[in-house]
ZABA-77834 format. One line per 5 residues: number of its first residue (from 1); their letters; for each residue y, x negated, z negated of C-alpha. Coordinates in steps of 0.5 Angstrom, whole numbers, plus 2048, in hexadecimal, padded with zeros to 3 digits. Example, Ala and Ser with C-alpha at 12.3 -4.5 7.8 and 13.67 -1.06 7.14 Angstrom:
BEGIN
1> as> 7F7/7E7/7F0  7FE/7E5/7F2
This chain:
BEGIN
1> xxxxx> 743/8F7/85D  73F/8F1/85E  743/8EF/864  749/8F0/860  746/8EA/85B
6> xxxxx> 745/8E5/860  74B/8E5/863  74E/8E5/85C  749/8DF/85A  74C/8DB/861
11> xxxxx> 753/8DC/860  752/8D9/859  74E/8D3/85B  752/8CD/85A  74F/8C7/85F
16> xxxxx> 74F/8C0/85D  74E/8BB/863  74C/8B4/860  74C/8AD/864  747/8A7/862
21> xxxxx> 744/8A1/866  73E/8A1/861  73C/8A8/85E  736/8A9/859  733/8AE/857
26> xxxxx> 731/8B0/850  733/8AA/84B  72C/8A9/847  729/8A3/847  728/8A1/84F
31> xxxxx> 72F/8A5/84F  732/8A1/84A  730/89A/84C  731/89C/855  739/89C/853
36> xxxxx> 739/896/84F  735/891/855  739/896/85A  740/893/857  73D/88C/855
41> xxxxx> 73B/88B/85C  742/88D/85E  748/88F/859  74D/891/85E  747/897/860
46> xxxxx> 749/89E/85E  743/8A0/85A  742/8A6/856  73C/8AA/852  73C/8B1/852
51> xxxxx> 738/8B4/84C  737/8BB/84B  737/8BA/843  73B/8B4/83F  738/8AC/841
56> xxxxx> 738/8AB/83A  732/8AF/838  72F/8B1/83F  729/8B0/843  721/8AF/840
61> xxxxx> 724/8A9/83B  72A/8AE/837  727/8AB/831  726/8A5/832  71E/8A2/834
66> xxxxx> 719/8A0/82F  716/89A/834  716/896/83B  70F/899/83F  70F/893/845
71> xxxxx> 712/88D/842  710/888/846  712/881/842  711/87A/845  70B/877/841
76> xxxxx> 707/87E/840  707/881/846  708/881/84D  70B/886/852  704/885/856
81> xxxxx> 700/886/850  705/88C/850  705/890/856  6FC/88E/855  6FC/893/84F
86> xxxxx> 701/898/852  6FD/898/859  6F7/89A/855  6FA/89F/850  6FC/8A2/857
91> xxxxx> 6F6/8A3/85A  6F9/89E/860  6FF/8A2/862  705/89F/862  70A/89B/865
96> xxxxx> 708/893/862  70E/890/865  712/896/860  70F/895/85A  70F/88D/85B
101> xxxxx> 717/88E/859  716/890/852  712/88B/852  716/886/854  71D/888/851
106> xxxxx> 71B/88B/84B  71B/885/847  723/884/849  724/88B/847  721/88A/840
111> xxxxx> 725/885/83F  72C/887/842  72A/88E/83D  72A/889/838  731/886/83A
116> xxxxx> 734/88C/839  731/88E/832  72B/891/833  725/88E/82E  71E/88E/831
121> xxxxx> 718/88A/82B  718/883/82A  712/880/826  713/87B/820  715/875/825
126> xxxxx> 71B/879/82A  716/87B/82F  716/882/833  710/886/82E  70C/889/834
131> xxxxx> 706/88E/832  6FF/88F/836  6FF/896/838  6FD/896/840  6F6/894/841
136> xxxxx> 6F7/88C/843  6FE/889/841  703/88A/83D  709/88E/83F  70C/892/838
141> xxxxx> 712/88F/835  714/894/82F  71B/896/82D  71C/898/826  723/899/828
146> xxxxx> 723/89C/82E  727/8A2/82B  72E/89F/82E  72B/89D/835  72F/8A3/838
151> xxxxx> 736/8A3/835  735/89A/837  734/89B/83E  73A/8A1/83E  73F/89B/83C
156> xxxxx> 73D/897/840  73E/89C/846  744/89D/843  746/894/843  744/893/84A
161> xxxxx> 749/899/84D  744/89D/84F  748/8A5/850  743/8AA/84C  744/8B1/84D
166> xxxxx> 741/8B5/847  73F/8BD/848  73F/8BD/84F  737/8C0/852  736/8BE/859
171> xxxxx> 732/8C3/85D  731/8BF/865  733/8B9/868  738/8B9/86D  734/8B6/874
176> xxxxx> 737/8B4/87B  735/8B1/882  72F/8AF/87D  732/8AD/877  734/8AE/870
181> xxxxx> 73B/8AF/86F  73C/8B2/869  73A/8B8/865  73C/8BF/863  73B/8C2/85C
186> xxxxx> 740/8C5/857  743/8C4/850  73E/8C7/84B  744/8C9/845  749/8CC/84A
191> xxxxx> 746/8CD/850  74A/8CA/855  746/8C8/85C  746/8C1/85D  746/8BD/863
196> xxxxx> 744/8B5/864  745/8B1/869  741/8AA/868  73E/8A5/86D  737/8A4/86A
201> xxxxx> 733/8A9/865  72E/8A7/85F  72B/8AC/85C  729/8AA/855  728/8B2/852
206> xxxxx> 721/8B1/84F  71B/8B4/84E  719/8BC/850  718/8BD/848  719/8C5/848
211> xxxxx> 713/8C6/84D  70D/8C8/849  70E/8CD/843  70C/8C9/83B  708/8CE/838
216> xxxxx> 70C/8CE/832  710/8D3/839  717/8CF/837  71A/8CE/83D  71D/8C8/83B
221> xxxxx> 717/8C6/836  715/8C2/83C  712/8BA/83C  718/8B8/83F  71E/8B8/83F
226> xxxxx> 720/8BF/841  726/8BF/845  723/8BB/84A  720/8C1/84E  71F/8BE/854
231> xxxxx> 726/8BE/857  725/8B8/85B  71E/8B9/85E  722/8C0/860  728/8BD/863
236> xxxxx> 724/8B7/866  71F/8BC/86A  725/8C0/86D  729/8BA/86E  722/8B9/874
241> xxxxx> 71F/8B2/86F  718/8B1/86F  714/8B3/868  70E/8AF/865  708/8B2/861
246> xxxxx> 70B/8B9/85F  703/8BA/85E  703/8B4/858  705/8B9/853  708/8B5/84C
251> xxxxx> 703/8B7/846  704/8B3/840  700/8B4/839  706/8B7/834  705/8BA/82D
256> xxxxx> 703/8C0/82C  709/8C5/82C  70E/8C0/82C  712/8BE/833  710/8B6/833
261> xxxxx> 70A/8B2/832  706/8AF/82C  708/8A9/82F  701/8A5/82E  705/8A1/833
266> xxxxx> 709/89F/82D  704/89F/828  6FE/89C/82C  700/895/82B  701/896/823
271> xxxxx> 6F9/899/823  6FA/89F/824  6F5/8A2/829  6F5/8A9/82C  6EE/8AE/829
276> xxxxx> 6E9/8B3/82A  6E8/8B8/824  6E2/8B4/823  6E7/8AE/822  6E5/8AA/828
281> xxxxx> 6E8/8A7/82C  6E8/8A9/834  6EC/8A5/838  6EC/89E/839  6F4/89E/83A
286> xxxxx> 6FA/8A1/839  6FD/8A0/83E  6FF/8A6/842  6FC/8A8/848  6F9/8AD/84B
291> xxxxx> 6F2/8AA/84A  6F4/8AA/842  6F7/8B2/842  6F1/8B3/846  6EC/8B1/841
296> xxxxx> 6F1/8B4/83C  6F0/8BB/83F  6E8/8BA/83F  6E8/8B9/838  6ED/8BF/836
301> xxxxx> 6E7/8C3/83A  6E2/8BF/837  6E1/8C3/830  6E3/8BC/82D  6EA/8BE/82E
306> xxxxx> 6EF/8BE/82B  6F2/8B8/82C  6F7/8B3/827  6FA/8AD/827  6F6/8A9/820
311> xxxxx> 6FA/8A5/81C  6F7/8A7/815  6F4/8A0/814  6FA/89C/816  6FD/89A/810
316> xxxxx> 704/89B/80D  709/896/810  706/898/817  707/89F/817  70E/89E/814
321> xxxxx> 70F/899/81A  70D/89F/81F  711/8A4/81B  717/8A1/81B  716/89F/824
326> xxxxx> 714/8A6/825  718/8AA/820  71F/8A7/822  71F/8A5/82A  71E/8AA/82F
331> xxxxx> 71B/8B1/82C  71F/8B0/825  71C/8B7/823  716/8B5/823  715/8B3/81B
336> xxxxx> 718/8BA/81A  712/8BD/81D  70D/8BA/819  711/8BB/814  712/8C2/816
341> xxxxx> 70A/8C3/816  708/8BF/810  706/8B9/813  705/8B2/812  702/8AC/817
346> xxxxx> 6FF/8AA/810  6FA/8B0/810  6FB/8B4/816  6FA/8B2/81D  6FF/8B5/822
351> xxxxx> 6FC/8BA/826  6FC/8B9/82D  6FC/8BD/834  6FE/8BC/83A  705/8BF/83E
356> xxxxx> 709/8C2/843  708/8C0/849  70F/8BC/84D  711/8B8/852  712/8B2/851
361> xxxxx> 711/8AA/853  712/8A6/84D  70C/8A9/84A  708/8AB/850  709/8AA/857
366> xxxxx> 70D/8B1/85A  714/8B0/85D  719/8AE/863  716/8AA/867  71A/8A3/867
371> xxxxx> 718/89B/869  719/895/866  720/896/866  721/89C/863  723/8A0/86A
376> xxxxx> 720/8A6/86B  71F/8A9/873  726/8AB/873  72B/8A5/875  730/8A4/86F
381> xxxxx> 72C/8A7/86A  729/8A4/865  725/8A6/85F  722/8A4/858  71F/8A5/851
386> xxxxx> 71A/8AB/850  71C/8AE/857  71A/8A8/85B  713/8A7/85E  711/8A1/85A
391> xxxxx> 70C/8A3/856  70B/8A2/84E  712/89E/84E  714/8A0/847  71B/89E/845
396> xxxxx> 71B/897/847  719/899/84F  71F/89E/84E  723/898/84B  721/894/851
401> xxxxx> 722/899/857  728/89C/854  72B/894/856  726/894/85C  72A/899/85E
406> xxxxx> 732/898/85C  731/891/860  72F/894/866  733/89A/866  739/896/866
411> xxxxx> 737/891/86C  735/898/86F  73C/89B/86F  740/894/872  744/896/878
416> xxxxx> 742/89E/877  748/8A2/878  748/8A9/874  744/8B0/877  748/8B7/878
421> xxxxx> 741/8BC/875  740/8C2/878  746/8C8/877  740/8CC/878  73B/8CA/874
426> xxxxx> 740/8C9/86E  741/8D0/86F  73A/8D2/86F  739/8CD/869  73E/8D0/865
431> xxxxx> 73C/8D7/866  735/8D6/864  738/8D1/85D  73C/8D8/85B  738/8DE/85D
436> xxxxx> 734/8DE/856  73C/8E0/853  73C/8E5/857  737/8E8/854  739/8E8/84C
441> xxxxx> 734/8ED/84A  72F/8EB/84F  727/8E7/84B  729/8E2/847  728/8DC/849
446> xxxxx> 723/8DA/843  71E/8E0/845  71E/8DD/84C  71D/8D6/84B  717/8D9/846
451> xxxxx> 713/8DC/84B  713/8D7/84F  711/8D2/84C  70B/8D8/849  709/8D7/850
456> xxxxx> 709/8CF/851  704/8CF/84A  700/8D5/84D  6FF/8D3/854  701/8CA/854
461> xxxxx> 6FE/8C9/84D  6F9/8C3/84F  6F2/8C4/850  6F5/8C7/856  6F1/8CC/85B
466> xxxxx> 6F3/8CD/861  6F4/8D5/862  6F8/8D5/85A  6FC/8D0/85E  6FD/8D4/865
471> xxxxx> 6FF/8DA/860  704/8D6/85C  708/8D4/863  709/8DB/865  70C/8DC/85F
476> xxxxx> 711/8D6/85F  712/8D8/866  714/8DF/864  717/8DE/85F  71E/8DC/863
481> xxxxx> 71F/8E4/861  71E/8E3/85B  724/8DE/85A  728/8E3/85E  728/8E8/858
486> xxxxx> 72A/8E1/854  730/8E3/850  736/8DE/84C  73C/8DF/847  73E/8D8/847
491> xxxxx> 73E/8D2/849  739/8CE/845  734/8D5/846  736/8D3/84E  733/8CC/84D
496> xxxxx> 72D/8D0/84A  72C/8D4/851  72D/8CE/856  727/8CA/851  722/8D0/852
501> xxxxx> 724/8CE/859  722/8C8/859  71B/8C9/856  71A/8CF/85B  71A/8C9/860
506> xxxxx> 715/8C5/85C  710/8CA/85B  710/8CA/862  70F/8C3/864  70A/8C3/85E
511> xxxxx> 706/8C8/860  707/8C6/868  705/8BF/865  6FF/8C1/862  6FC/8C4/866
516> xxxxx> 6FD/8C1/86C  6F9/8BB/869  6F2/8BE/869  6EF/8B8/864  6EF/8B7/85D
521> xxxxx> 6F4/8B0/85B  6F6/8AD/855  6F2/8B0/850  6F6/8B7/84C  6FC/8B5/851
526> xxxxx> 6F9/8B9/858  6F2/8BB/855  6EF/8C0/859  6E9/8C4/858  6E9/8C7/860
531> xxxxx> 6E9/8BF/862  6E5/8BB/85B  6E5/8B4/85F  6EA/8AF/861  6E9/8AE/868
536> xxxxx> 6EC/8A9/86A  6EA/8A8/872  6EF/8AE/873  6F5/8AE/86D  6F5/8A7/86B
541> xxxxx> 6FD/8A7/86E  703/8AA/86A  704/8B2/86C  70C/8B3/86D  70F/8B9/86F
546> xxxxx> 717/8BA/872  71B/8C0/875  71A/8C0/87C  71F/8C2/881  71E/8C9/881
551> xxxxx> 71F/8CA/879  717/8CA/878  713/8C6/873  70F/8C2/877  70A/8BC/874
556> xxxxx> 707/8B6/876  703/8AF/875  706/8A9/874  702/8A3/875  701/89E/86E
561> xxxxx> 706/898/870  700/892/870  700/88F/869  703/889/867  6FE/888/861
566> xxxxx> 6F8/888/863  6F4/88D/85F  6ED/890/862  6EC/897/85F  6E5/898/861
571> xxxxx> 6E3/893/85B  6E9/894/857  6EA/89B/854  6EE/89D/84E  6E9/89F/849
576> xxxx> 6EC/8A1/842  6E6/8A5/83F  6E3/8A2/839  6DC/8A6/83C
């Protein structure tokens, strides 16, 4: 009977080949901007974004964003005094010469946003209204109107004739004579496979969001965006790139029971300040890093606990300032929960716990490994955003390497020809998309997500220890017979099937990553009680990990690229405790 359903499902599977000079991959923010510089460097270029839901409300910013983390504005700051802070909130890890480009080219970005109808802050005198959050320099630029960023930025895509394929989940990227020369994936509505042939790849598919499970135990409750499930760090890996820090989890200080964060980051510069039970303040800094989460962790284990974001003293024309930024930008359901729960800022403090473990760039430092020029290891294959190894580089570094990228794509591919894929990877690739709907009664896709993840939170969960970690591998690497017995009714559900795929392999990389790098670094991100220490005579280097060429997950040290800044770290450390 299942034979039959197989030879059912190939015979009715419609296949769509697709050209393009340009493609990218997951129209978000970096995706979004990736097309636009891609077409502007040259209009008479093909340039097409796929997006696996609909580019008007897609990606980590859907519903728009409350404030610029990293603005670097002429007159306040400058890119050095950035990539200083951004080094010592790493730890030292990371590539200067990367993060000195959101540095550099944040401020163009900013004002090209605004060119195109976005509202950032101004004070009285017209001038960018920049708040203090990070330890030294000023970097916050609120966006009481950030609700509309998103559906800008789709017609600006649309305005410069860049090709947008909504509802369509890529899967592999499509590699030959060591290069990218497309992807493969299908439609997520009416399951046709579909085949793009380009000449350069960016990748822009966000953060794995769906790694740890939230305590509330809704899949989709998560920190991030939840359909950001690790999609490109999959399709990176098996495409043979290099991947940077999987060991550097993503944990952020969020409201309790709620899927997003209190947002001292917002509040902080109005007053608001994050407190013990007793009312004290902890931290020094609000910044998030995981120095700060680390502090946060001790205390929610302290007896001190639990924690809250203090607004109660602020008086009224400040809180309905912070109401109306937090409760209309982003996570807009946010007034609803308080008000849900009976809640208000001028009374309560806004309890606080800590999330989920994710990968993700932008808030910490795990992603694909890229250069200055948004390359990855594999040539004609570019990435940016949240999936790209450019530590905290937040919303305005995705902007930035989304261009970085959609510019040197386009030099990139000059002169290239087209690639024919392999007929039979195709095969084997459509067969392994499919396999779930031939199993209609086979284990949902819900229950098969949910154990998983139980065993990222059991095994991966920070303070990590090295025997919980071994035991989380070997059920990540058994659990391919897990996804075996998968079962789909449909496409949408088929997309579901392919995303646990992807977080699979980043439950491995994860574990591997973390295990692989015997010392305690950045704080909560990598604490680990086997190894308390940071040592940095034999770990002061990036752990990077990729597919070798007998399909094995090999790592390894990369070397840190000498510093442009200059910074000694043996006398410079971030400290954000009040103790």
């Amino acid at each position: 009977m299942e034979r039959q359903q197989v030879i059912e499902m190939e015979t009715n599977i419609n296949t769509q080949w697709l050209k393009t000079d340009v493609l990218v991959i997951g129209g978000g923010t970096a995706g979004t901007m990736a097309g636009i510089k891609a077409k502007q460097a040259n209009p008479n270029a093909e340039v097409l974004i796929l997006e696996k839901a609909n580019i008007r409300r897609s990606g980590a910013i859907a519903m728009g964003m409350d404030g610029v983390n990293t603005a670097v504005i002429p007159g306040h700051s400058t890119p050095e005094q950035y990539v200083r802070e951004v080094t010592l909130a790493n730890d030292g890890i990371l590539n200067q010469k990367a993060v000195y480009q959101t540095g550099k080219f944040g401020y163009e970005v900013i004002q090209e946003l605004e060119s195109w109808g976005v509202k950032f802050q101004k004070d009285t005198e017209g001038n960018y209204d920049l708040k203090q959050v990070h330890r030294i320099g000023k970097y916050v630029l609120p966006m009481p109107e950030g609700k509309d960023l998103k559906p800008i930025l789709a017609r600006q895509v649309k305005r410069h004739k860049v090709k947008v394929t909504n509802r369509v989940m890529a899967t592999r990227i499509l590699v030959a004579e060591n290069r990218a020369i497309g992807a493969v994936g299908f439609d997520v509505r009416n399951g046709d496979f579909i085949v793009i042939q380009a000449k350069a790849v960016i990748l822009c598919t966000g953060a794995c969001g769906r790694l740890g499970l939230p305590l509330s135990g809704y899949l989709y409750g998560t920190y991030e965006n939840p359909t950001n499930a690790g999609d490109g760090y999959s399709m990176a890996y098996h495409a043979g790139a290099e991947l940077s820090n999987i060991e550097c989890f993503q944990v952020n200080p969020l409201i309790k029971d709620y899927n997003g964060p209190a947002c001292a980051y917002v509040a902080g510069p109005f007053g608001a300040y994050t407190a013990n039970a007793e009312g004290n303040r902890f931290i020094n800094c609000d910044y998030w890093s995981g120095q700060m989460m680390l502090e946060i962790w001790k205390e929610l284990h302290s007896g001190k606990g639990p924690i809250h974001l203090k607004m109660t003293h602020l008086d009224e024309d400040t809180i309905a300032e912070i109401e109306s930024i937090l409760w209309t930008n982003e996570r807009p359901s946010r007034g609803r929960f308080h008000e849900g729960r009976g809640e208000d800022y001028r009374t309560h403090g806004v309890e606080m716990h800590i999330s989920e473990i994710g990968l993700c760039s932008g808030h910490s430092a795990s992603g694909v490994w890229v250069n200055e020029k948004a390359e990855t290891t594999v040539p004609g294959l570019y990435a940016a955003g949240d999936m790209a190894s450019v530590p905290h580089n937040y919303m305005i570094g995705a902007f930035v390497f989304g261009r970085i990228a959609g510019i040197n794509a386009i030099d990139y591919m000059q002169n290239l020809d087209y690639l024919e894929p392999n007929g039979d990877f195709l095969e084997a690739e459509k067969k392994r998309i499919y396999a779930p709907l031939t199993r209609p009664n086979g284990i949902p896709h819900t229950q098969v997500e949910y154990k998983l993840r139980r065993f990222v939170n059991d095994y991966l969960q920070p303070p990590k220890v090295g025997n919980k970690m071994e035991i989380g591998l070997s059920h990540f690497l058994r659990y391919h017979e897990t996804l075996d017995l998968m079962g789909a009714r449909d496409p949408h559900e088929l997309m579901r099937c392919q995303e646990v795929h992807f977080i699979r392999d980043c439950a491995e990389m994860a574990a591997r990553a973390s295990l692989y790098r015997r010392e305690t670094r950045w704080g909560l991100y990598h604490y680990r009680l086997d190894y308390p220490e940071k040592n940095d005579d034999e770990w002061f280097c990036h752990v990077n990990l990729k597919k070798d060429e007998s399909g094995e997950m090999k790592l390894f040290k990369r070397p840190i690229e000498p510093y442009i800044v200059d910074i000694d770290l043996q006398k410079e450390v971030y400290n954000v405790s009040v103790r």
